[in-house]
C-alpha positions in Angstrom: 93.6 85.0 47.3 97.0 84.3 48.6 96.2 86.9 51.6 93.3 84.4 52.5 96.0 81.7 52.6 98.6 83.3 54.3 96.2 82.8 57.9 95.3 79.2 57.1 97.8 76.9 58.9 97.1 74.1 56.3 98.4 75.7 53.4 100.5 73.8 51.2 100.5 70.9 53.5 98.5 67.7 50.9 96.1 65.0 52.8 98.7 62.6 51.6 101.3 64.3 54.1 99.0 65.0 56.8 97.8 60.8 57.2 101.3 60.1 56.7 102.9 62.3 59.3 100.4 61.2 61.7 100.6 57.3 60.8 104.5 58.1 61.5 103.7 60.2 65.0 101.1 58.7 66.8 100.7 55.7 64.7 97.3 54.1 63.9 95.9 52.8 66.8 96.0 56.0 68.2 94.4 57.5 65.2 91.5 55.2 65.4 91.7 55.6 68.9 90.6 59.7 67.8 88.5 59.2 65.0 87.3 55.5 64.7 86.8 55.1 61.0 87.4 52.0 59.6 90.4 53.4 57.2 92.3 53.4 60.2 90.6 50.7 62.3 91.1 47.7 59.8 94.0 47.2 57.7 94.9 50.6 57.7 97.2 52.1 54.7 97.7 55.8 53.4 96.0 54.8 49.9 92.6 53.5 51.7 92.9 56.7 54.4 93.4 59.2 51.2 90.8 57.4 49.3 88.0 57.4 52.2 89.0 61.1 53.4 89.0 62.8 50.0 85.3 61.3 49.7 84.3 62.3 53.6 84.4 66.0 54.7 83.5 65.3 58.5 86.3 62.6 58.7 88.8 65.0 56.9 88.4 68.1 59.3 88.6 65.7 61.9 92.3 64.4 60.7 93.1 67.8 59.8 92.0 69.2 63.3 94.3 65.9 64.9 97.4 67.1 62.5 97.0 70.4 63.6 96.8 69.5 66.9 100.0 67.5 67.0 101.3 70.2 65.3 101.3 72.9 68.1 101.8 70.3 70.9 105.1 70.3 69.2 105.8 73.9 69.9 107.6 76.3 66.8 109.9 74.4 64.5 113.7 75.2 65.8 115.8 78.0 64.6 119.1 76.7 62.5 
């Protein structure tokens, strides 16, 4: 099993960071701007994002896809 993971870029990474990193990043408006769901269109919080994406396949691949999108715009994580 942990072979399987070892090729997903997701791994270990919760919704609840994903929507938060990306409310941080890009901010809502651009989120909605991606994926027009209500969750982020109207009043948008991480509680009513989690809530509406753990219920909604389609919309979460689509947030996931965004994250992991933002994700290698941003290149390798620096060396320390």
């Amino acid at each position: 099993m942990e072979s399987h993971q070892r090729n997903n870029p997701l791994h270990g990474v919760t919704l609840e960071t994903i929507v938060t990193e990306l409310s941080k990043r890009v901010g809502w408006r651009v989120m909605a701007d991606r994926i027009p769901i209500r969750c982020f269109m109207f009043d948008p919080t991480v509680t009513s994002s989690l809530r509406f994406l753990r219920k909604t396949p389609w919309a979460r691949t689509k947030v996931e896809a965004l994250f992991l999108e933002l994700r290698e715009s941003e290149g390798p994580p620096a060396a320390k």
